[in-house]
C-alpha positions as CSV (number, residue, x, y, z in Angstrom):
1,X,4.2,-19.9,21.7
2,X,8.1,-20.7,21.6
3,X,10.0,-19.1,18.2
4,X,11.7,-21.5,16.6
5,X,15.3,-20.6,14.5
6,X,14.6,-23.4,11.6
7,X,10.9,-22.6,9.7
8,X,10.1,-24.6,6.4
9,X,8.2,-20.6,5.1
10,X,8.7,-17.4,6.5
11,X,6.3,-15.1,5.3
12,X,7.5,-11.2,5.6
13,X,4.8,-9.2,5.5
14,X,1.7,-9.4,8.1
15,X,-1.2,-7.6,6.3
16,X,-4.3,-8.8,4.3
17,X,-2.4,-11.3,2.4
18,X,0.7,-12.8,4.2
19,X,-1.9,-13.1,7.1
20,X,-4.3,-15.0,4.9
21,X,-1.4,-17.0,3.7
22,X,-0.3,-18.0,7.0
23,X,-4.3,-18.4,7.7
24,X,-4.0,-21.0,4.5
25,X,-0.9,-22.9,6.1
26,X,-2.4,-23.7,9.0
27,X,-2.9,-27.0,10.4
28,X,-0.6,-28.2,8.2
29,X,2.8,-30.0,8.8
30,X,5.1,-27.3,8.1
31,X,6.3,-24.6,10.3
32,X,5.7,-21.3,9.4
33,X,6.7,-17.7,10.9
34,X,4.7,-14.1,9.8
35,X,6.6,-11.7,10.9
36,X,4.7,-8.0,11.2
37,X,6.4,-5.1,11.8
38,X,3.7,-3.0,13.3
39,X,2.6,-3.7,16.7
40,X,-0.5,-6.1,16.8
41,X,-3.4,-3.7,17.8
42,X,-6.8,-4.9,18.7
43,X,-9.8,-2.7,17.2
44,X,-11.5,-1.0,19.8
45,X,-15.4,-1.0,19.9
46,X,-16.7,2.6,19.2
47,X,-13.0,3.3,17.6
48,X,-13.8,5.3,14.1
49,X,-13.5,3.8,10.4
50,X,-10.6,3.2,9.1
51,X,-9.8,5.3,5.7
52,X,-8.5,2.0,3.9
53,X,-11.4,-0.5,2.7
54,X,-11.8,-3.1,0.4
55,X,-14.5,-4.5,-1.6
56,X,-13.9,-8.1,-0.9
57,X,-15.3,-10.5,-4.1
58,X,-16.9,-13.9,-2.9
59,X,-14.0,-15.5,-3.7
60,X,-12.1,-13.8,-1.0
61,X,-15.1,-14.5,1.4
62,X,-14.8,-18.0,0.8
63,X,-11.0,-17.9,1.2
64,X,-11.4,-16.3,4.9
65,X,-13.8,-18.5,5.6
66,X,-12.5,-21.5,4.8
67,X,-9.2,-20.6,6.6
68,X,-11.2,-19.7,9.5
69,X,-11.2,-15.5,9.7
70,X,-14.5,-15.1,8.8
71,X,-16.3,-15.4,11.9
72,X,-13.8,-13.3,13.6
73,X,-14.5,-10.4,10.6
74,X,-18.5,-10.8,11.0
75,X,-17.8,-10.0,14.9
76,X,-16.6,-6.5,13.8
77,X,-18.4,-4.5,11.0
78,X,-19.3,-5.1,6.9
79,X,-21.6,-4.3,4.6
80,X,-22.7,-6.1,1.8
81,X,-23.1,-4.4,-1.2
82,X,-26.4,-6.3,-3.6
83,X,-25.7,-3.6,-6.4
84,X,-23.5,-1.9,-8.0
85,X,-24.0,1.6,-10.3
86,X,-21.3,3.1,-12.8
87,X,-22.1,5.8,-15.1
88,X,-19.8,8.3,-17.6
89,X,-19.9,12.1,-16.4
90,X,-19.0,12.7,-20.4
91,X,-22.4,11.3,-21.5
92,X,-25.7,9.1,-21.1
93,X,-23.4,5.6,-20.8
94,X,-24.1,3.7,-17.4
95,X,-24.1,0.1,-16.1
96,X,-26.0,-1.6,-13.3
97,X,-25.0,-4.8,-11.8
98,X,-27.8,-6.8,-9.5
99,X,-26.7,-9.5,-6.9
100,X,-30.5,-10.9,-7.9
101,X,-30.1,-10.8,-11.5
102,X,-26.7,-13.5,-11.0
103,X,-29.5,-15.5,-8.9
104,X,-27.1,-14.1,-5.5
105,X,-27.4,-12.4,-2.3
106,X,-24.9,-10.0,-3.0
107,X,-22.0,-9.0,-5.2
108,X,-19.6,-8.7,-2.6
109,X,-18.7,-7.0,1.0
110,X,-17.4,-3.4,1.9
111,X,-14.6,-4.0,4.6
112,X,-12.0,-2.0,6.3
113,X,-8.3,-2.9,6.1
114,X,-8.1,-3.1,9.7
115,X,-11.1,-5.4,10.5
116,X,-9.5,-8.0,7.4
117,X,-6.1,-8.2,8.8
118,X,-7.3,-8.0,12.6
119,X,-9.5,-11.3,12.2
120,X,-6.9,-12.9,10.1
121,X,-3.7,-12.2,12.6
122,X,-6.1,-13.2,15.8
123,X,-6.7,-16.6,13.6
124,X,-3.1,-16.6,13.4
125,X,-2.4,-16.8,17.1
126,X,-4.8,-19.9,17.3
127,X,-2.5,-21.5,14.9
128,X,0.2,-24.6,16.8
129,X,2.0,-24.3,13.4
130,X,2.7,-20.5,13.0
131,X,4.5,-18.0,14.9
132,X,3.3,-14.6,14.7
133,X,6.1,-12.2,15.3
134,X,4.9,-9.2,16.0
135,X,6.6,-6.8,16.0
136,X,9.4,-8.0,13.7
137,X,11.3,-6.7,10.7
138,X,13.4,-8.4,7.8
139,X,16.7,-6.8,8.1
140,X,18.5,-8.8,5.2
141,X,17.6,-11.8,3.6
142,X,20.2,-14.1,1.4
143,X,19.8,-17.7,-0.4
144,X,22.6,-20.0,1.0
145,X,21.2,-23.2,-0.7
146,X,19.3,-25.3,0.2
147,X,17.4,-22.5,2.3
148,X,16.9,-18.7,2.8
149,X,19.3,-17.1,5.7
150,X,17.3,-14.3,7.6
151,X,17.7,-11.7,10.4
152,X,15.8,-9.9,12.2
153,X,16.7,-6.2,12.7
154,X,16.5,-7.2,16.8
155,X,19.5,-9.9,15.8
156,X,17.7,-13.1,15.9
157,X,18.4,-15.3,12.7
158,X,15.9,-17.3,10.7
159,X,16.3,-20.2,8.2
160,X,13.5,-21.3,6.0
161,X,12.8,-23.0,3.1
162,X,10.8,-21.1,1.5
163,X,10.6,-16.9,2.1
164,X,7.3,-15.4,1.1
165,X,7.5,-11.2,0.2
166,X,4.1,-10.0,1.4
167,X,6.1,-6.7,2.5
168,X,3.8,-4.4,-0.1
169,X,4.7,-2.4,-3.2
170,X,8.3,-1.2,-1.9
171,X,9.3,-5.1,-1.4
172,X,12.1,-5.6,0.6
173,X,12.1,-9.2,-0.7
174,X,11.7,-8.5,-4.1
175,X,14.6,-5.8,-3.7
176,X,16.9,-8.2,-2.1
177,X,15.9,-11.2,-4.5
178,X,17.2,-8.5,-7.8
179,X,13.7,-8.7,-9.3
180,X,12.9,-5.8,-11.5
181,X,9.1,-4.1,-11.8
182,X,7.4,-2.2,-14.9
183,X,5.0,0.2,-14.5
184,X,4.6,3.9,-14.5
185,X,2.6,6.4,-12.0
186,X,-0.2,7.9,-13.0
187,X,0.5,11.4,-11.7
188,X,-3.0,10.7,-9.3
189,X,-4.1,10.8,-5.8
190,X,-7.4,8.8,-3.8
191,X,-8.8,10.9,-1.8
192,X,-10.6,8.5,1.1
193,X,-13.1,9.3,3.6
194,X,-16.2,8.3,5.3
195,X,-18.7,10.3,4.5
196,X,-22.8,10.4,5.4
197,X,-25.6,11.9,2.6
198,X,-28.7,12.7,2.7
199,X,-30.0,9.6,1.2
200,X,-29.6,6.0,2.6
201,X,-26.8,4.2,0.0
202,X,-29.1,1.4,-0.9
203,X,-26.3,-1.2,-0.1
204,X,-24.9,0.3,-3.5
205,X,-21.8,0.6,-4.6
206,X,-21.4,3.8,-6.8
207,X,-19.4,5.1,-9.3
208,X,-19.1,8.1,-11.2
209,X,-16.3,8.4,-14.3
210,X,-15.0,12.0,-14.0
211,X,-12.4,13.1,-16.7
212,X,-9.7,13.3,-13.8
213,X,-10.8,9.8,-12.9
214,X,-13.6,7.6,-10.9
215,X,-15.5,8.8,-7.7
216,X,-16.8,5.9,-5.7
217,X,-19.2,6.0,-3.3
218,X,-19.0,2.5,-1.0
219,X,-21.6,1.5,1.5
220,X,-20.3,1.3,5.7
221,X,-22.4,-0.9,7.9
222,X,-23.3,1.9,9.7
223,X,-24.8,4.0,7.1
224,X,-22.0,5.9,5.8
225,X,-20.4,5.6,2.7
226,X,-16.3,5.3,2.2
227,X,-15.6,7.2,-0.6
228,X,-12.2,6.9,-3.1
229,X,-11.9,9.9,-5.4
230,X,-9.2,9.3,-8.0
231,X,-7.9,12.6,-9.7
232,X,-4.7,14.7,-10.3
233,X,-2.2,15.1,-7.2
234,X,-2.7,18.7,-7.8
235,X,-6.8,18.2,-7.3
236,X,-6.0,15.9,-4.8
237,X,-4.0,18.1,-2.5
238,X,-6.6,20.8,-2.8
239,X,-9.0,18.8,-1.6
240,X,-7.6,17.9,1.4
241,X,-7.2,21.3,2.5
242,X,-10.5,22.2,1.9
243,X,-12.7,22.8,5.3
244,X,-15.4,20.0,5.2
245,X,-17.8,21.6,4.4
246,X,-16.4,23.1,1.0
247,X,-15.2,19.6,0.7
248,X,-18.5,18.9,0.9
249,X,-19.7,21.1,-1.5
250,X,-17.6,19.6,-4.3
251,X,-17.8,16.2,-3.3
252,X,-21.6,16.5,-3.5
253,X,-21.0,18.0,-7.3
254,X,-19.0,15.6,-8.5
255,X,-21.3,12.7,-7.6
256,X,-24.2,14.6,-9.1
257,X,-25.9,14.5,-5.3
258,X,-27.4,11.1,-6.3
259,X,-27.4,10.6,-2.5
260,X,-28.6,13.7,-2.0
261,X,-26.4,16.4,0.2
262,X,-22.9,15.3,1.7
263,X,-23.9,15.6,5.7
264,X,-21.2,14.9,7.4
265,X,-17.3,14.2,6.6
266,X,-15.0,11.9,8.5
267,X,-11.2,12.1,8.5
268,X,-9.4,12.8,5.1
269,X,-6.2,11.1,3.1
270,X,-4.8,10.2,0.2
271,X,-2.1,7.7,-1.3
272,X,-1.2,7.9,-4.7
273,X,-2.1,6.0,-7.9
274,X,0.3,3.3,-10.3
275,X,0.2,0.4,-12.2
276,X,3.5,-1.7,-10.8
277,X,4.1,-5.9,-12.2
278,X,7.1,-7.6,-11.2
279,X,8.9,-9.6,-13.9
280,X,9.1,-12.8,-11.9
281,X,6.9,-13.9,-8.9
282,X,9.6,-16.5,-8.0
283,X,13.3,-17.3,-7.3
284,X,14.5,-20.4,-5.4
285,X,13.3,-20.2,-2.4
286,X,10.9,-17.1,-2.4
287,X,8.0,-16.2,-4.2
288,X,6.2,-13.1,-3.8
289,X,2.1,-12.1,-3.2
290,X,0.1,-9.7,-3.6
291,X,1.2,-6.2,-4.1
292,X,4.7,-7.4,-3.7
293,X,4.1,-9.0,-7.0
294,X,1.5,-6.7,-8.7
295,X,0.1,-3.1,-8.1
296,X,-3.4,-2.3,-9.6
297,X,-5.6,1.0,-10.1
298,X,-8.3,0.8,-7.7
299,X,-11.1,1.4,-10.3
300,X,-12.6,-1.4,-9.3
301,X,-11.6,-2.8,-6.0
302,X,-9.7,-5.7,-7.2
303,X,-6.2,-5.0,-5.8
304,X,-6.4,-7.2,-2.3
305,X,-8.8,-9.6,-3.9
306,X,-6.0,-10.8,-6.3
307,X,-3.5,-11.0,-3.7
308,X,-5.5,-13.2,-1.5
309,X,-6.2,-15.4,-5.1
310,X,-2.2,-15.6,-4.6
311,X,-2.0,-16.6,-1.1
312,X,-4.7,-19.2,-1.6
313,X,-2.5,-20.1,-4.5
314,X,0.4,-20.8,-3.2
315,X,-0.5,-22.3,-0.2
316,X,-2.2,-24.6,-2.4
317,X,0.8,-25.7,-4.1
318,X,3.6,-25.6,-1.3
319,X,1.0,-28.0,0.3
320,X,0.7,-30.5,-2.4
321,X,4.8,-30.5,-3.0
322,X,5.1,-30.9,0.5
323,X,2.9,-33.9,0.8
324,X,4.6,-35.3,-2.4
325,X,8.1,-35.1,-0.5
326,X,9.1,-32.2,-2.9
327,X,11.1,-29.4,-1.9
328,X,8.8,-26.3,-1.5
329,X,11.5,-24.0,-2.1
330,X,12.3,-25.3,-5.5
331,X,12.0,-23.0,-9.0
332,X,10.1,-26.8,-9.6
333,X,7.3,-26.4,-7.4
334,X,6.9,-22.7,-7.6
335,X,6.5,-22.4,-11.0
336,X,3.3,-24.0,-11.1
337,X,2.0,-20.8,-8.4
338,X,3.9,-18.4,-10.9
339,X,2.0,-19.6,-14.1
340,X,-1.3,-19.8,-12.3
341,X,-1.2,-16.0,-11.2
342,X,0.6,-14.7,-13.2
343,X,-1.5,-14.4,-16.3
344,X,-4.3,-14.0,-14.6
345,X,-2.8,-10.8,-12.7
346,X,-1.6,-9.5,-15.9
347,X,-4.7,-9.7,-17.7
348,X,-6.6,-7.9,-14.9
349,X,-3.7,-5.4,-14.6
350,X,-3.7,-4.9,-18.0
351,X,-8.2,-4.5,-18.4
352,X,-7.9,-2.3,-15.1
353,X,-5.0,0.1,-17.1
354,X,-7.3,0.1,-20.7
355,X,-10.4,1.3,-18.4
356,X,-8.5,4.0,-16.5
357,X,-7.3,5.4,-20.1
358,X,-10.6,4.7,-21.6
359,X,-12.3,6.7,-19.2
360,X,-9.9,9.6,-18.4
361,X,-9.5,10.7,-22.5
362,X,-11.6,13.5,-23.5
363,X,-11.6,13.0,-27.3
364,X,-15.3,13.1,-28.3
365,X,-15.0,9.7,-30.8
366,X,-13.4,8.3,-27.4
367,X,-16.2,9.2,-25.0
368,X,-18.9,8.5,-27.5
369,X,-17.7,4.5,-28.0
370,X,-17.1,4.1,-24.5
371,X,-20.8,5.9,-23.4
372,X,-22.0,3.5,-26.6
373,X,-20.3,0.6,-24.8
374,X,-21.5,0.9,-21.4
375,X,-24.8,1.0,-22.6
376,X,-24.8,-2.4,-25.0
377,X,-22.9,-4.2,-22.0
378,X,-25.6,-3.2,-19.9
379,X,-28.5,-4.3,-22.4
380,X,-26.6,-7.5,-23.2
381,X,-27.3,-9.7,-20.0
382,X,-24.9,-12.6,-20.5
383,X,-22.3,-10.5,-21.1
384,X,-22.7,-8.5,-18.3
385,X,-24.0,-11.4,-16.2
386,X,-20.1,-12.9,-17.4
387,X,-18.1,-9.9,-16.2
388,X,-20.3,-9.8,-12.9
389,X,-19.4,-13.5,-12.0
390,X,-15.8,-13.1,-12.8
391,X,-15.5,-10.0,-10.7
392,X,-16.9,-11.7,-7.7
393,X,-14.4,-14.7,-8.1
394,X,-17.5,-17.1,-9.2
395,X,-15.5,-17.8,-12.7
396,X,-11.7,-18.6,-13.7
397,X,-9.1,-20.7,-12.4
398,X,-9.8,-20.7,-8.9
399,X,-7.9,-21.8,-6.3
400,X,-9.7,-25.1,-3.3
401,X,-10.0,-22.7,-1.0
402,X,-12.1,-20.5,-3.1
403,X,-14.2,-22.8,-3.9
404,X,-15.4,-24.2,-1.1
405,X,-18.0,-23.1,2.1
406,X,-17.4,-24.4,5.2
C-alpha cells in the first residue's frame, strides 16, 4: 500500500485501541495512518501466553466484531468466562455473578494483549483507507492551523486533520498538546503469570480482596489461569524472586487453594499500579483514547474496555462530522466525543479508586460495612443483576458499534 504525506487522522499509537480505532475508520472516506512503533510480529502457533490479558466486556466483543477483528481473534485463543467469584479475605463478605442468571452465555472473554492487537493490526492491512506504519514513531507533532504538522523520527512528514494520542499512559501527544494529568500512584505492583492448579477453573473468574490488594485468578483457554496479584512494590519484588515453587507456595495461600495446589508456574512480571485522568481529552485537532486519556486500577478489568468505548466513540463522531461537511478537527465536533467519555471515564475511575480504598483499609467498622455490603448486593438480585449488565457494556450510553452483531 503507497504512504500518502496528506491524511485527514493520524492515529499515534498501534495497540488495543488506536488499532480498533483505525479498525472503526475503515471503509470510510477518509484517509487514515496508525503508526506503530514496534515491529508488527505475527503470533506463532505453540508460542507461550503472553503475561498481559484483558477481560474483554461484550461491549468490546461487539466493537471487534463489528469492525471485523473478531474472527481473526477466535482463530487464535480465548476463554469465556460464565462466572465470576469475589470474596473479602477480612471476613464472610463475597459476591457471585452468573452469565445464566442475566439470561447470557457468558459475562465476558479472557484475552491476551497480543492476540487483541494482532487480529486488529491484520484487519488493518485489509483496510484501502489506512496505512499501517509499522514500524514508525512520532518524533514531534505541532498545530499549524488548519491541520496538525508531523514527523516521523525516519524524517518523513505528515499532515492531518485530526491527530489521535493512542501512545499509552506516557503520551507523547498529550505531552506535546500541554495537557496536564491528576492522579497519584498507589505505591503497588501486579504480579502476572500463567499459572495451572489442581482444580479445573470452572470458566471462573476469581477474586480474592487481600489487605495489600486483589488476587485474581482468570481462566486461559487452555486450562490455565492468568493471574494479577495487586500488592505493595516491596511484596511485589519479593515475589518475583521467589523460585516457583515458593512462589507457589504463597500464591496457593493467598487464594485460600480454592483451586486446589498451584502446579505449575509460567513466566513472571510486574508493572506498577496508578490512577492517572487527563484534564482535557481534546485540543484542535487531536483528541486522545484510552490510556492516553485515562489510567485505571485493574480491580476489575475495565482499563482496555473503556478505551475501546473511546475509539468506538470517536470514530463515531469524526464520521458523522465528516459526512455533515464539518471539519473533524474542530474543538466543535470533538467536544461532543469529549462529553460522551469523559464522564463516563471519570465515574468508573472514580468507583474503581473508592473500591481499591474500600478494600485495602483495615479498620474493623470499615471491613465490617464493606463484608456487610458484599453480602446484601449479592442477595439483592436487581441490583447485582444492574452492576453485572453495566460491567459487560449491556447498559449506558453506548456507542453504534457496541450495539450492534454482525
Amino acid at each position: 500500500m503507497s504512504e500518502r504525506l496528506d491524511y485527514d487522522i493520524v492515529i499515534a499509537g498501534g495497540g488495543m485501541v488506536g488499532a480498533a480505532l483505525a479498525c472503526a475508520l475503515g471503509d470510510s472516506p477518509l484517509q487514515v495512518a496508525l503508526l506503530e512503533e514496534s515491529s508488527l510480529e505475527r503470533i506463532r502457533p505453540g508460542a507461550d501466553i503472553d503475561l498481559r490479558v484483558s477481560a474483554i466486556s461484550r461491549a468490546s466483543q461487539r466493537i471487534f466484531a463489528a469492525v471485523g477483528a473478531w474472527e481473526g481473534i477466535l482463530a487464535w485463543r480465548v476463554s469465556p468466562y460464565r462466572e465470576m467469584r469475589v470474596w473479602d479475605a477480612a471476613g464472610s463478605g463475597q459476591i457471585h455473578f452468573d452469565g445464566a442468571a442475566l439470561g447470557e452465555p457468558l459475562l465476558g472473554w479472557i484475552i491476551e494483549n497480543r492476540v487483541i492487537q494482532t487480529a486488529l493490526l491484520e484487519r488493518v492491512e485489509q483496510l484501502d483507507n489506512v496505512d499501517l506504519l509499522c514500524p514508525a514513531t512520532l518524533a514531534l507533532a505541532s498545530i499549524l492551523e488548519p491541520e496538525a504538522h508531523l514527523r516521523l523520527q525516519d524524517g518523513r512528514e505528515l499532515r492531518a486533520r485530526l491527530l489521535v494520542g493512542a501512545d499509552g499512559a506516557d503520551s507523547r501527544v498529550r505531552h506535546w498538546a500541554k495537557v496536564d494529568v491528576v492522579g497519584w500512584g498507589y505505591g503497588q505492583k501486579a504480579v502476572v503469570a500463567p499459572v495451572r492448579t489442581e482444580k479445573p477453573h470452572q470458566e471462573t473468574a476469581w477474586q480474592r480482596f487481600l489487605p495489600t490488594g486483589p488476587l485474581a485468578f482468570l481462566p486461559l483457554h487452555d486450562g490455565r489461569c492468568s493471574i494479577v496479584w495487586s500488592t505493595t512494590s516491596e511484596q511485589a519484588e519479593q515475589l518475583l524472586q521467589l523460585d516457583e515453587a515458593a512462589f507457589a507456595r504463597a500464591l496457593g495461600e493467598a487464594f485460600e487453594h480454592r483451586l486446589g495446589e498451584i502446579v505449575e508456574v509460567g513466566p513472571r512480571g510486574a508493572f506498577p499500579l496508578r490512577l492517572q485522568h487527563a484534564q482535557d481529552y481534546i485540543k484542535p485537532h487531536i483528541a486522545l483514547v484510552g490510556d492516553a486519556a485515562h489510567v485505571i486500577h485493574p480491580l476489575a478489568g475495565q482499563g482496555v474496555n473503556l478505551g475501546v468505548l473511546d475509539a468506538a466513540a470517536l470514530a463515531e463522531v469524526v464520521l458523522e462530522a465528516a459526512a455533515a461537511g464539518k471539519d473533524i478537527g474542530s474543538l466543535k465536533v470533538l467536544r461532543r466525543y469529549e462529553r460522551w467519555r469523559k464522564g463516563e471515564n471519570l465515574l468508573m475511575l472514580g468507583v474503581m479508586d473508592s473500591f481499591k480504598r474500600l478494600f485495602g483499609s483495615s479498620l474493623p467498622p470499615v471491613q465490617w460495612l464493606r463484608n456487610l455490603g458484599l453480602n446484601l448486593t449479592d442477595a439483592v438480585e436487581p441490583v447485582k443483576n444492574l452492576i453485572a449488565r453495566r460491567a459487560m457494556g449491556l447498559e449506558g450510553d453506548l456507542p453504534k458499534l457496541a450495539r450492534r452483531w454482525r
